[in-house]
PQR file of N, CA, C, O and H, with PARSE charges and radii, in Angstrom:
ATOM      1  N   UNK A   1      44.133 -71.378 -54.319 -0.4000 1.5000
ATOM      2  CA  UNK A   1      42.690 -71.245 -54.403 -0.0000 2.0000
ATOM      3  C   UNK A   1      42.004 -72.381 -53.658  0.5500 1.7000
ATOM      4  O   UNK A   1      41.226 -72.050 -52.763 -0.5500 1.4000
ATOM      5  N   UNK A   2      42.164 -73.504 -53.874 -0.4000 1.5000
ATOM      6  CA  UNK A   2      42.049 -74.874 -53.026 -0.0000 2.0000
ATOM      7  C   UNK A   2      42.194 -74.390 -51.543  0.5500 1.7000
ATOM      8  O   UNK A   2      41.288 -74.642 -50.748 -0.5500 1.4000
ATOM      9  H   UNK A   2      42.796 -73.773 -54.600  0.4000 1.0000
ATOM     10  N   UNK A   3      43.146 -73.804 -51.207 -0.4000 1.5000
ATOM     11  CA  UNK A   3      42.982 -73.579 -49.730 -0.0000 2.0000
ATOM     12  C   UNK A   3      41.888 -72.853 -49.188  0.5500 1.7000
ATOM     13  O   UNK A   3      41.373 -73.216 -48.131 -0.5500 1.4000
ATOM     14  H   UNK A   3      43.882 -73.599 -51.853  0.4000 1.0000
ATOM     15  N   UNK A   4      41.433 -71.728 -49.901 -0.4000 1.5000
ATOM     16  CA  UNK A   4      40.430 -70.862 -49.486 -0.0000 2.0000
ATOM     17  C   UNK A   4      39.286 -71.329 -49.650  0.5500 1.7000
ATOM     18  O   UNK A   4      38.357 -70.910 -48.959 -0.5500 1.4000
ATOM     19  H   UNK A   4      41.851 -71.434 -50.760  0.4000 1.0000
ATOM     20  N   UNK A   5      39.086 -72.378 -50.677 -0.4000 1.5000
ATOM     21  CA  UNK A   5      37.667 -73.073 -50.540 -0.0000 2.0000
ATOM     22  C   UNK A   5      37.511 -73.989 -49.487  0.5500 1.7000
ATOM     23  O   UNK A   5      36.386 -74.068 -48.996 -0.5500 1.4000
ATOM     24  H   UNK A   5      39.841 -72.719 -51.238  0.4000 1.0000
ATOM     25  N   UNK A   6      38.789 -74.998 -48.849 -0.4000 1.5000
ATOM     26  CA  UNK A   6      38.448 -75.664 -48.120 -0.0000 2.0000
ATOM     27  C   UNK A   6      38.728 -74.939 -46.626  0.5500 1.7000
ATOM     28  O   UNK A   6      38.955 -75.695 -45.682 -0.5500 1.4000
ATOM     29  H   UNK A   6      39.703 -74.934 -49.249  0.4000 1.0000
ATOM     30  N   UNK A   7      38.717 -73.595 -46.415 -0.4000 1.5000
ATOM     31  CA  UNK A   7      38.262 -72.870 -45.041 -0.0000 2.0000
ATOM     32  C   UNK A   7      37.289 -72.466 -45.315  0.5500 1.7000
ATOM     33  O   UNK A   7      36.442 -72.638 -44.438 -0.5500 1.4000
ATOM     34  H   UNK A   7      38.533 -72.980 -47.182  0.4000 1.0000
ATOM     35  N   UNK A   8      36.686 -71.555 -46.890 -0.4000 1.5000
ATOM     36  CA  UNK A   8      35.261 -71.482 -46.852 -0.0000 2.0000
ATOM     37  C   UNK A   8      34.064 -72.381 -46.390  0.5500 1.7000
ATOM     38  O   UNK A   8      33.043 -72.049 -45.788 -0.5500 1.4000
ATOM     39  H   UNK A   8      37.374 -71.415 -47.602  0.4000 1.0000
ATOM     40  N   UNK A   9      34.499 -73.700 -46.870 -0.4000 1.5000
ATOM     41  CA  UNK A   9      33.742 -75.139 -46.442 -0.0000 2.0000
ATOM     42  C   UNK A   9      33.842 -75.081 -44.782  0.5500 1.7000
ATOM     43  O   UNK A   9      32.851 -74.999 -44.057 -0.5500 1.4000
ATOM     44  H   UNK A   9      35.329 -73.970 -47.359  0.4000 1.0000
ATOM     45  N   UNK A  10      35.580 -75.154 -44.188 -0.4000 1.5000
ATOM     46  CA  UNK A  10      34.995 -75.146 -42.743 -0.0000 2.0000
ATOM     47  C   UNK A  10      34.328 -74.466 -42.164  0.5500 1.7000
ATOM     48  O   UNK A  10      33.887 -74.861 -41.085 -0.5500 1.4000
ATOM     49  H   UNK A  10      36.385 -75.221 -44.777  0.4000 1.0000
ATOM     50  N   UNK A  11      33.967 -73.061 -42.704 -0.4000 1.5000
ATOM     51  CA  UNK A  11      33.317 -72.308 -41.853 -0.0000 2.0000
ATOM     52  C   UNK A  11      31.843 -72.039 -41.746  0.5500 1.7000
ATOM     53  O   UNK A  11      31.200 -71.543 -40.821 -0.5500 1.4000
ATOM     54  H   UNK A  11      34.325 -72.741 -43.581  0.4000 1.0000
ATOM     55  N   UNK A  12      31.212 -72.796 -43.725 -0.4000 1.5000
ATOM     56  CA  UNK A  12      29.827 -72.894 -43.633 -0.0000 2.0000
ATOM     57  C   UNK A  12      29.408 -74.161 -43.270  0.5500 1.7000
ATOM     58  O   UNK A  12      28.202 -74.248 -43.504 -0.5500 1.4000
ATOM     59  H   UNK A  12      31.735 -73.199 -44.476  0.4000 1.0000
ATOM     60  N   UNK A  13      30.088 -75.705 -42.567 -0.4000 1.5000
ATOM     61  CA  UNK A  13      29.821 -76.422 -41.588 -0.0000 2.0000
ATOM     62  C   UNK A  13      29.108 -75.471 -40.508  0.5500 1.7000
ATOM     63  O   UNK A  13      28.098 -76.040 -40.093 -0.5500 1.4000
ATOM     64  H   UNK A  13      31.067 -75.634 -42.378  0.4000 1.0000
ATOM     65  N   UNK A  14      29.295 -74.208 -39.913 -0.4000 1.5000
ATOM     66  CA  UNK A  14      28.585 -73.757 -38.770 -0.0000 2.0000
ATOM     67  C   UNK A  14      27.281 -73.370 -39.066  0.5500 1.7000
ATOM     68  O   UNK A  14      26.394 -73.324 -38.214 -0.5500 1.4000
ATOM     69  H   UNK A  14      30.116 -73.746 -40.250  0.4000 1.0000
ATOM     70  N   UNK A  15      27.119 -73.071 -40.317 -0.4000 1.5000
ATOM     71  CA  UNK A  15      26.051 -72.406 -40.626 -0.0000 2.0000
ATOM     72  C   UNK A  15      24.673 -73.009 -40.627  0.5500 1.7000
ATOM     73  O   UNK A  15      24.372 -74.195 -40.760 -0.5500 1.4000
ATOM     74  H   UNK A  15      27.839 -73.108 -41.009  0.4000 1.0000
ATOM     75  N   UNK A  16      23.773 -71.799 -40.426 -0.4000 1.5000
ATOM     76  CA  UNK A  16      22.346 -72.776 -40.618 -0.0000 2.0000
ATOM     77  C   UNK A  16      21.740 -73.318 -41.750  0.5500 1.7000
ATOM     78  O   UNK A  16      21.452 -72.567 -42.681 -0.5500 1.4000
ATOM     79  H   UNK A  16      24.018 -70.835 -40.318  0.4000 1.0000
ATOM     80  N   UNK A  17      21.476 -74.652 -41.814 -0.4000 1.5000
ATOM     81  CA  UNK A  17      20.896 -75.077 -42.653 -0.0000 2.0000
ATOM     82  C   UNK A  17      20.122 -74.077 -43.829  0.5500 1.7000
ATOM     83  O   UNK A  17      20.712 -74.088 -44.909 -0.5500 1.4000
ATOM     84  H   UNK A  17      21.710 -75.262 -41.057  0.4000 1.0000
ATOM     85  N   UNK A  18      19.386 -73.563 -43.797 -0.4000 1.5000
ATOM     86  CA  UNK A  18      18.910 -72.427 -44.369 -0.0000 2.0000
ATOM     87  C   UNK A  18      20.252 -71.362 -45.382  0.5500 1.7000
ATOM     88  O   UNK A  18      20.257 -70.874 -46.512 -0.5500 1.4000
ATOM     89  H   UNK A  18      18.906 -73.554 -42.920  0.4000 1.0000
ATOM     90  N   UNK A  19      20.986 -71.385 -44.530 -0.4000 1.5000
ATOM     91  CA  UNK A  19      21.882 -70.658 -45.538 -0.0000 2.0000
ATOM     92  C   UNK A  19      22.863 -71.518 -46.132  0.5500 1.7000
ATOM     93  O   UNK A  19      23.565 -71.143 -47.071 -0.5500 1.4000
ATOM     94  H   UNK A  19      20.982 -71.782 -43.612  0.4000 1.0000
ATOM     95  N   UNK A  20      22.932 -72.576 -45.656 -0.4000 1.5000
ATOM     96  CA  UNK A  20      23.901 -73.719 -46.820 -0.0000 2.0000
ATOM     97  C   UNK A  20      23.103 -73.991 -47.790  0.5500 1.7000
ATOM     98  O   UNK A  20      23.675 -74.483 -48.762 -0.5500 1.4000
ATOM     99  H   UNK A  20      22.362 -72.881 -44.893  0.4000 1.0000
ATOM    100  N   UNK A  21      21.687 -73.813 -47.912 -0.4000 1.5000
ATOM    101  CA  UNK A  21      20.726 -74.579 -49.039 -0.0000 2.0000
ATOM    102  C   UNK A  21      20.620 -73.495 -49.840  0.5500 1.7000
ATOM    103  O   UNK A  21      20.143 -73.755 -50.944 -0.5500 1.4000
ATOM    104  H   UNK A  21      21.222 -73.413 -47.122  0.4000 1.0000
ATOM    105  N   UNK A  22      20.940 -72.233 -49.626 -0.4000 1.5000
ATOM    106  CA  UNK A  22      21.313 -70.655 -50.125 -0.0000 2.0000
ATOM    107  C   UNK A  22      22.722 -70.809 -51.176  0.5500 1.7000
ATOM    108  O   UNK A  22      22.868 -70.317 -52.295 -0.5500 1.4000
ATOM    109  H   UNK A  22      21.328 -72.022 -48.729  0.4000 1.0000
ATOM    110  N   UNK A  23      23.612 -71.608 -50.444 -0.4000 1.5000
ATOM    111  CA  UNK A  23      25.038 -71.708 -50.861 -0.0000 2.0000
ATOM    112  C   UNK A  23      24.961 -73.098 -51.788  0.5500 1.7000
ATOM    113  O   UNK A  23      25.614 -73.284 -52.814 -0.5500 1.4000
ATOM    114  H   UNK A  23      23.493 -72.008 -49.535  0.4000 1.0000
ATOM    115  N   UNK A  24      24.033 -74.006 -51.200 -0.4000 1.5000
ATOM    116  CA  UNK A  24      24.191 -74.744 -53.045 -0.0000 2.0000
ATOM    117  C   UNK A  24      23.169 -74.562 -53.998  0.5500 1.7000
ATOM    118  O   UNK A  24      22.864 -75.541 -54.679 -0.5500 1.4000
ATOM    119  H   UNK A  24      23.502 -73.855 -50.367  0.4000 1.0000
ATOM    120  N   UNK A  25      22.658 -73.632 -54.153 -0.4000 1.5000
ATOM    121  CA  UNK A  25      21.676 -73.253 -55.306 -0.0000 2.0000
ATOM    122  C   UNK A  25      22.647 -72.313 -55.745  0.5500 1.7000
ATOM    123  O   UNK A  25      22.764 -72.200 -56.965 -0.5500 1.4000
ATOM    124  H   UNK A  25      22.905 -72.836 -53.600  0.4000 1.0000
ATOM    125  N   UNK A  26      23.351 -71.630 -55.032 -0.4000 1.5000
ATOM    126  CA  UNK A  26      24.173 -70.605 -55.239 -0.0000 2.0000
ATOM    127  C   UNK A  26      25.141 -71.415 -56.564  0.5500 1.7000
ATOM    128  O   UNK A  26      25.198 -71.141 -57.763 -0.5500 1.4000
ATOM    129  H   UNK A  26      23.256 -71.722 -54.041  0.4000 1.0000
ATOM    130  N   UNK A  27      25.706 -72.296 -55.909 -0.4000 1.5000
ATOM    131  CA  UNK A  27      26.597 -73.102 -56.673 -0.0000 2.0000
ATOM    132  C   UNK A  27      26.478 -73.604 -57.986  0.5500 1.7000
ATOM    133  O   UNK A  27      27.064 -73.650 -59.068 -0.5500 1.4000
ATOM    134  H   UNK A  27      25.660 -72.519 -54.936  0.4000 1.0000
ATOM    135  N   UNK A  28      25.213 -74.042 -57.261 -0.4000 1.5000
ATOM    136  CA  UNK A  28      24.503 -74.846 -58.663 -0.0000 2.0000
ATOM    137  C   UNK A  28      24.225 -74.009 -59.867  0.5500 1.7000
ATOM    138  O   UNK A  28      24.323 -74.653 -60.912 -0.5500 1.4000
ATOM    139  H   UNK A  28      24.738 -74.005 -56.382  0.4000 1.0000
ATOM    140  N   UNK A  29      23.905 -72.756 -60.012 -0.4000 1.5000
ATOM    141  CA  UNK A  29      24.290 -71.457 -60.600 -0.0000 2.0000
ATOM    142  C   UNK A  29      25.316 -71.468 -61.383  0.5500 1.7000
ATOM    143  O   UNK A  29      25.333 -71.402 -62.612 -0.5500 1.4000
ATOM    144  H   UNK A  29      23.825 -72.233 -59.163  0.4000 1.0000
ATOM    145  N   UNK A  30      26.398 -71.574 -60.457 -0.4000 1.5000
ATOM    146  CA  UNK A  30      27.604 -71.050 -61.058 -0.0000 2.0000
ATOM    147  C   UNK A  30      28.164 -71.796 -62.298  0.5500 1.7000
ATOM    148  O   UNK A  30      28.742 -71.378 -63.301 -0.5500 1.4000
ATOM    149  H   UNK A  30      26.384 -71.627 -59.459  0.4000 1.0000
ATOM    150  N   UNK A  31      27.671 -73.487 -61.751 -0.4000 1.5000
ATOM    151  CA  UNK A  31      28.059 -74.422 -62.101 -0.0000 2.0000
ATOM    152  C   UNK A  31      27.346 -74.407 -63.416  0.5500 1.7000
ATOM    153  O   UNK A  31      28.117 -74.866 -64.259 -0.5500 1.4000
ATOM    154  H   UNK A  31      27.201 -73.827 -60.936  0.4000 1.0000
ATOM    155  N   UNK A  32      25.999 -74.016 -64.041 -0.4000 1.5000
ATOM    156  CA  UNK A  32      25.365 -74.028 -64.984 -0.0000 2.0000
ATOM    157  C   UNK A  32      25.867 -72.821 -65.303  0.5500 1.7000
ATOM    158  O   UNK A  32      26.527 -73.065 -66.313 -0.5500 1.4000
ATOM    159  H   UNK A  32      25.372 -73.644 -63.356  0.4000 1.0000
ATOM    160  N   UNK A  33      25.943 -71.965 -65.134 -0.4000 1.5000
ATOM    161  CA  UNK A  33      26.600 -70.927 -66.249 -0.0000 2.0000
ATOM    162  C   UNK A  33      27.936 -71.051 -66.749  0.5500 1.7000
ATOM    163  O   UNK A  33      28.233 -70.530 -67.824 -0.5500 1.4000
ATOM    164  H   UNK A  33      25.407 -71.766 -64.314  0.4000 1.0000
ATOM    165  N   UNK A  34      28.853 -71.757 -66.001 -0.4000 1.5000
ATOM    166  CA  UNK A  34      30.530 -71.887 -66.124 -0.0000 2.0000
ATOM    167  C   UNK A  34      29.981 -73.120 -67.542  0.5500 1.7000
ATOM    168  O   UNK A  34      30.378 -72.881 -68.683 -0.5500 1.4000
ATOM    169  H   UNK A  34      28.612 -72.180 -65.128  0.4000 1.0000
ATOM    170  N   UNK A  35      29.107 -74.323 -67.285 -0.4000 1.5000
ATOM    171  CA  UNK A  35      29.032 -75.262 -68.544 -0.0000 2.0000
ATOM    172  C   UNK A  35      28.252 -74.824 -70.153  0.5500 1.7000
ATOM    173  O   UNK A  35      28.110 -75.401 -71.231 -0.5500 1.4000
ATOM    174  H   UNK A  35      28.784 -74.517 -66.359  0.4000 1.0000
ATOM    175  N   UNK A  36      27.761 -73.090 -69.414 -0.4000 1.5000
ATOM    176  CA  UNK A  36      26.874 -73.045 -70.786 -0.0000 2.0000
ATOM    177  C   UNK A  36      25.461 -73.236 -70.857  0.5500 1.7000
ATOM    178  O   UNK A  36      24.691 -73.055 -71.801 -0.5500 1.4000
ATOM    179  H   UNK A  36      27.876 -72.622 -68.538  0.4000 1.0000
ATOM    180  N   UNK A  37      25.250 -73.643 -69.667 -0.4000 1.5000
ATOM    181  CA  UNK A  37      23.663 -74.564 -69.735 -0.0000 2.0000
ATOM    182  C   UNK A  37      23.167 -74.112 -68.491  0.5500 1.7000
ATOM    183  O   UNK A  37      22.752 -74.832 -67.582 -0.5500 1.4000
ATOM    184  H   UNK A  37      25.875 -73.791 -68.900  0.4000 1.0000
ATOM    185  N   UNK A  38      23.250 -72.561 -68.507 -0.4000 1.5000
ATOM    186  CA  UNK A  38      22.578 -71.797 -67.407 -0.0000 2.0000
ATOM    187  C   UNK A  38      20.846 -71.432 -67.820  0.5500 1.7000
ATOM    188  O   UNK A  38      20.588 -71.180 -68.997 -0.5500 1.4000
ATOM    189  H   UNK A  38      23.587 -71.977 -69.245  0.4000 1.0000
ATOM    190  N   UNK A  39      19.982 -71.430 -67.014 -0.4000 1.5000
ATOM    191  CA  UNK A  39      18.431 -71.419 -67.200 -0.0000 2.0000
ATOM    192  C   UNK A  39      18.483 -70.629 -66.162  0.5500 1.7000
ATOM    193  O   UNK A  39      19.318 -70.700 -65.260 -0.5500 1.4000
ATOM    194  H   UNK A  39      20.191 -71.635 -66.058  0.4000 1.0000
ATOM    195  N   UNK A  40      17.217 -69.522 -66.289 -0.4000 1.5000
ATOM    196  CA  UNK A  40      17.149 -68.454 -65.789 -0.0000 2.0000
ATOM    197  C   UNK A  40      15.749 -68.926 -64.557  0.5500 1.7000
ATOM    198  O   UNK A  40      14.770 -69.667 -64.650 -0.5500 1.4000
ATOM    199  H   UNK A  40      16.539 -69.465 -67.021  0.4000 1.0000
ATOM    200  N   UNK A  41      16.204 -68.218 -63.664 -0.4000 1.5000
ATOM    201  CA  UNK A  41      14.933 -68.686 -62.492 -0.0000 2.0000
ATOM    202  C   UNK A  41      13.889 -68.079 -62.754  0.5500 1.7000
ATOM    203  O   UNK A  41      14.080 -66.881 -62.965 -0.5500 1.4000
ATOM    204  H   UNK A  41      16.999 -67.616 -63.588  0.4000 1.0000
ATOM    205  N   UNK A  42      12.710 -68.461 -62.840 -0.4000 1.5000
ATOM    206  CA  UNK A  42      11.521 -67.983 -62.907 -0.0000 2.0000
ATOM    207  C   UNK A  42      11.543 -66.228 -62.099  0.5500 1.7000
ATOM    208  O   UNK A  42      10.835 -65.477 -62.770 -0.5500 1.4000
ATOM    209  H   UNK A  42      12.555 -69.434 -62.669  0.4000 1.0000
ATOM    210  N   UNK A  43      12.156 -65.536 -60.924 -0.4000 1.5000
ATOM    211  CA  UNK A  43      11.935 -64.830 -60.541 -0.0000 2.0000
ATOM    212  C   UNK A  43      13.155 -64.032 -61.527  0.5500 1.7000
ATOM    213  O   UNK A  43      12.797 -62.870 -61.717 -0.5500 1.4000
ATOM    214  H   UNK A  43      12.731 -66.145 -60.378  0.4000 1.0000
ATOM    215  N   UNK A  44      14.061 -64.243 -61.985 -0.4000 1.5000
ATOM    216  CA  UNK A  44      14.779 -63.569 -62.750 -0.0000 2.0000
ATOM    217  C   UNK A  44      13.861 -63.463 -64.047  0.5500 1.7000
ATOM    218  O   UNK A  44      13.316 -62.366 -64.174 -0.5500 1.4000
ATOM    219  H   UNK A  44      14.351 -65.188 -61.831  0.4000 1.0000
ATOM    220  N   UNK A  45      13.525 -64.651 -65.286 -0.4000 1.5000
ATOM    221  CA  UNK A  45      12.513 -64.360 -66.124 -0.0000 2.0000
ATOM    222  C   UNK A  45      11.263 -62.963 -65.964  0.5500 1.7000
ATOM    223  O   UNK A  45      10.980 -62.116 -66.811 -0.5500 1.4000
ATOM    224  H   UNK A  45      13.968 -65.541 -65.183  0.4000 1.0000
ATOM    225  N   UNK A  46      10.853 -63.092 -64.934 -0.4000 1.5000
ATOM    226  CA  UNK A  46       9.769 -61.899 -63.965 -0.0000 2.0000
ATOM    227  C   UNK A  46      10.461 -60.566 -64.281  0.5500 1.7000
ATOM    228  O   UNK A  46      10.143 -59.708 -65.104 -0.5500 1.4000
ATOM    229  H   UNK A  46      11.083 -63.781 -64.246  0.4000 1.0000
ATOM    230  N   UNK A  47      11.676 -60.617 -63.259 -0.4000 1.5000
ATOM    231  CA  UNK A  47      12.353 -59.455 -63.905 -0.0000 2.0000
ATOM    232  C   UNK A  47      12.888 -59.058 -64.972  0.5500 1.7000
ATOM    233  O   UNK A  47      13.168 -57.863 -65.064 -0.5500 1.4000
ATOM    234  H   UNK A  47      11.934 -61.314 -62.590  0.4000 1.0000
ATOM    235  N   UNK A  48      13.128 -59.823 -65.894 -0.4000 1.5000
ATOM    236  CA  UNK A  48      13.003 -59.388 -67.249 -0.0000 2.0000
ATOM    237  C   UNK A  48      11.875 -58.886 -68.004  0.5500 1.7000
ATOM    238  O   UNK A  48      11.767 -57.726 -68.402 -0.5500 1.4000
ATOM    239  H   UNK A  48      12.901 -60.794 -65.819  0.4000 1.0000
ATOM    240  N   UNK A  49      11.006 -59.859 -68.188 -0.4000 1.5000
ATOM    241  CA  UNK A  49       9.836 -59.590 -68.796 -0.0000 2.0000
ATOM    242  C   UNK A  49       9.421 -58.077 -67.344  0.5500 1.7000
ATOM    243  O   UNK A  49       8.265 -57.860 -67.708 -0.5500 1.4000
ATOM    244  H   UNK A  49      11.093 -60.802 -67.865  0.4000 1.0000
ATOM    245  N   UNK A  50       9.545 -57.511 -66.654 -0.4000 1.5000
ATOM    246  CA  UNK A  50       9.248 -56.566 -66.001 -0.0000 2.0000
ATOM    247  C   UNK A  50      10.280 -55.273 -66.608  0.5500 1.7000
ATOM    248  O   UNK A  50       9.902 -54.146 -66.927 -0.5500 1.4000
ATOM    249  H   UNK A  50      10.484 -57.687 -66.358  0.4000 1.0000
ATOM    250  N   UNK A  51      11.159 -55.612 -66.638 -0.4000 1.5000
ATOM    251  CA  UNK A  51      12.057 -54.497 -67.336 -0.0000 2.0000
ATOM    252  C   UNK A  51      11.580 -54.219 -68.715  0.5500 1.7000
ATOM    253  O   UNK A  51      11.279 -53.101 -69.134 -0.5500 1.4000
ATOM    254  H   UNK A  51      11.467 -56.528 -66.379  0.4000 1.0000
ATOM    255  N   UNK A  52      11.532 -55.450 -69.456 -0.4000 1.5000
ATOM    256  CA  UNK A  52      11.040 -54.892 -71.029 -0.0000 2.0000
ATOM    257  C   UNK A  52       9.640 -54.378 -70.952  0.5500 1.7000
ATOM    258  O   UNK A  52       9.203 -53.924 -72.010 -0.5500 1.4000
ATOM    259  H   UNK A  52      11.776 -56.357 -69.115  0.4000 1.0000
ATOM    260  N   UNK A  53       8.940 -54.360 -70.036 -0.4000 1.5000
ATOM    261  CA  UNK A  53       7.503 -53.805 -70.337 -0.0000 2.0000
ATOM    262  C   UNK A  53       7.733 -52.116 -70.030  0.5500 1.7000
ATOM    263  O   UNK A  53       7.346 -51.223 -70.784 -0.5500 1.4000
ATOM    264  H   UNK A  53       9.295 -54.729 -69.177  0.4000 1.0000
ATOM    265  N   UNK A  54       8.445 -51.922 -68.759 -0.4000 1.5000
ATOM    266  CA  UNK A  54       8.511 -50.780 -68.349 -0.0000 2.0000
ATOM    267  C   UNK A  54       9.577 -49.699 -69.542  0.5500 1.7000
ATOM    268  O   UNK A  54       9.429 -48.480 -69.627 -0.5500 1.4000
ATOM    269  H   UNK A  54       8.760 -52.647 -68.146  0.4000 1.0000
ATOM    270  N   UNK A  55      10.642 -50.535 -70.385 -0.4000 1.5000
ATOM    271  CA  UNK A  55      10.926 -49.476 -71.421 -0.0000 2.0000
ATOM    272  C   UNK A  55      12.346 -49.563 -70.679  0.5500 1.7000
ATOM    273  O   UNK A  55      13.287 -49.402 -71.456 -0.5500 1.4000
ATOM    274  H   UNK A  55      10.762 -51.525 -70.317  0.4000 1.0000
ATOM    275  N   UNK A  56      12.693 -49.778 -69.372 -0.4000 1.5000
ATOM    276  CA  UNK A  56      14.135 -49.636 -69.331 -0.0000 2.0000
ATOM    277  C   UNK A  56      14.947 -50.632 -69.594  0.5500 1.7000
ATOM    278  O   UNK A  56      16.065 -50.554 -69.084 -0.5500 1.4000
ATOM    279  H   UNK A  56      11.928 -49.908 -68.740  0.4000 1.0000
ATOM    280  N   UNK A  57      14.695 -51.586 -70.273 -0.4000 1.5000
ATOM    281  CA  UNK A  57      15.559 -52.277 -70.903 -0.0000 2.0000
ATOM    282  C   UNK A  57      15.262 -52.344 -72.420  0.5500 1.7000
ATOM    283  O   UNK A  57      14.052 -52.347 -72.648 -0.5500 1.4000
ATOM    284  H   UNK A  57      13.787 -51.649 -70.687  0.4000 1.0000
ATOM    285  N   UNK A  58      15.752 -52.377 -73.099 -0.4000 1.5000
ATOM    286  CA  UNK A  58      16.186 -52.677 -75.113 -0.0000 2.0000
ATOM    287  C   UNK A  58      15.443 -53.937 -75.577  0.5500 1.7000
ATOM    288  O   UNK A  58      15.521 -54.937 -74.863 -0.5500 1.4000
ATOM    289  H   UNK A  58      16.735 -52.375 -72.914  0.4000 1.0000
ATOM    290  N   UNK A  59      14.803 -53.972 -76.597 -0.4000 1.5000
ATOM    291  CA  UNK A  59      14.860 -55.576 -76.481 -0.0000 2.0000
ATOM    292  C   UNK A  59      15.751 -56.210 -77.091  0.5500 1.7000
ATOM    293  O   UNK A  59      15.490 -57.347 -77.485 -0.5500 1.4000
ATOM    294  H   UNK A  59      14.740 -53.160 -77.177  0.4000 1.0000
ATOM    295  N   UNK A  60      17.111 -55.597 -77.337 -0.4000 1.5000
ATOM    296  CA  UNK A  60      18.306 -55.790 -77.605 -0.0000 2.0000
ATOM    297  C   UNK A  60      18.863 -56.535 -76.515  0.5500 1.7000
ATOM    298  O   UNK A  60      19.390 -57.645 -76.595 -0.5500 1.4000
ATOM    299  H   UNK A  60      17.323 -54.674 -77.017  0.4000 1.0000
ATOM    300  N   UNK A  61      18.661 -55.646 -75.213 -0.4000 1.5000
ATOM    301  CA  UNK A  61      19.720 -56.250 -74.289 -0.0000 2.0000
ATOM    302  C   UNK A  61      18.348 -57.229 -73.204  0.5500 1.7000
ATOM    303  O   UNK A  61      18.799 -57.750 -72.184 -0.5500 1.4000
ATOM    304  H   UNK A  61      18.233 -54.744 -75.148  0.4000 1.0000
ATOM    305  N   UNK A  62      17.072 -57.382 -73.430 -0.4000 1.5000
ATOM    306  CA  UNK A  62      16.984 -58.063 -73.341 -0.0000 2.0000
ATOM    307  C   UNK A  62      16.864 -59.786 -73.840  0.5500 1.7000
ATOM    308  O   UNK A  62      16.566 -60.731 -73.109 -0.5500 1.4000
ATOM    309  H   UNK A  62      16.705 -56.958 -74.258  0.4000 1.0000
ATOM    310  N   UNK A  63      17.120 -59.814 -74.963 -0.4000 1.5000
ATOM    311  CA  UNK A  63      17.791 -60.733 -75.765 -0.0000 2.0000
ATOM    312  C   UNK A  63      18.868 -61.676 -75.535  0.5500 1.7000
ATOM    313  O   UNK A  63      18.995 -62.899 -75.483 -0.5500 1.4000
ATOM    314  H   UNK A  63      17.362 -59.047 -75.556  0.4000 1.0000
ATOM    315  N   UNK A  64      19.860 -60.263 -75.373 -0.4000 1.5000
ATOM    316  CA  UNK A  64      21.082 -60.817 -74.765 -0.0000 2.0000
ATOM    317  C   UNK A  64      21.047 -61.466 -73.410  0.5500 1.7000
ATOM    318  O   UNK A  64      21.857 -62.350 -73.129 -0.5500 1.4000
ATOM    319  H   UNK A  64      19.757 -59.270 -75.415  0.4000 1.0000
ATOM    320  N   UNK A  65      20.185 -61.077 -72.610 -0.4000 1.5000
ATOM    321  CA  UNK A  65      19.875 -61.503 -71.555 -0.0000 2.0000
ATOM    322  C   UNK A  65      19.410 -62.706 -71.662  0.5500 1.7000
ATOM    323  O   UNK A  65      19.534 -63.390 -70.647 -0.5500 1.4000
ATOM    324  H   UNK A  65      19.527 -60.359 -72.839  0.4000 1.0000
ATOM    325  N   UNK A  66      18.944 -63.162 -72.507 -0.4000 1.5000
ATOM    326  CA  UNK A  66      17.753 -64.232 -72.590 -0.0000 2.0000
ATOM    327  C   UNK A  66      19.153 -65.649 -73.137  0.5500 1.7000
ATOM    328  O   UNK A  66      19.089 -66.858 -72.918 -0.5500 1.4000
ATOM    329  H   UNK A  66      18.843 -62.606 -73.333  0.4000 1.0000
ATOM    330  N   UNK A  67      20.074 -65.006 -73.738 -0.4000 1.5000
ATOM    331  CA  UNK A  67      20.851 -66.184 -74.075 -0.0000 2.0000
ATOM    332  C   UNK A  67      22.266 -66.196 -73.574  0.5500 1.7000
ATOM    333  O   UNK A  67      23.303 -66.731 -73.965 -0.5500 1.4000
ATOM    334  H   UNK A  67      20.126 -64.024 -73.916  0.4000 1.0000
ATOM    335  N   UNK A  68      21.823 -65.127 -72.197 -0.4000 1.5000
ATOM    336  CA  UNK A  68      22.837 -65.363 -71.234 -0.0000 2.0000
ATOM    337  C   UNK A  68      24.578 -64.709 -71.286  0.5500 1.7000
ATOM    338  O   UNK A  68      25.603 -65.102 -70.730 -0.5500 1.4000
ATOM    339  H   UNK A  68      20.981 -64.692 -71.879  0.4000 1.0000
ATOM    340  N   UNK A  69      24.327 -63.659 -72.142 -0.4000 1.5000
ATOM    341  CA  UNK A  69      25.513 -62.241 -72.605 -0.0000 2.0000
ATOM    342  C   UNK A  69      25.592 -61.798 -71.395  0.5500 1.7000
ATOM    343  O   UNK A  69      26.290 -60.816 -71.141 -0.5500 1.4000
ATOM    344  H   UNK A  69      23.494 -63.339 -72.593  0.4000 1.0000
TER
END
């Protein structure tokens, strides 16, 4: 697994700035949900509170959503 991250790394060295700053928010993500202490982005919150108004989501599963199920 170590190997494939460090060719993933060589290959987003090429990339544009713009999409490496894509790839550590990305990370930074992962990294808060893998510890537990994931917070939801304001444009995800949006889409929640947009789903529960419209009826296609539960407020069951948006719940679960809310504490990250």
């Amino acid at each position: 697994m170590i190997t494939k991250a460090k060719e993933l790394l060589e290959r987003v060295a090429g990339w544009p700035e713009e999409d490496i700053e894509k790839l550590e928010a990305a990370a930074r993500q992962i990294e808060a949900w893998r510890s537990g202490h994931y917070h939801a982005t304001e444009e995800e919150l949006r889409d929640i509170d947009e789903a529960e108004a419209s009826g296609i989501a539960t407020n069951e599963g948006v719940q679960a959503a809310y504490r990250g199920q």
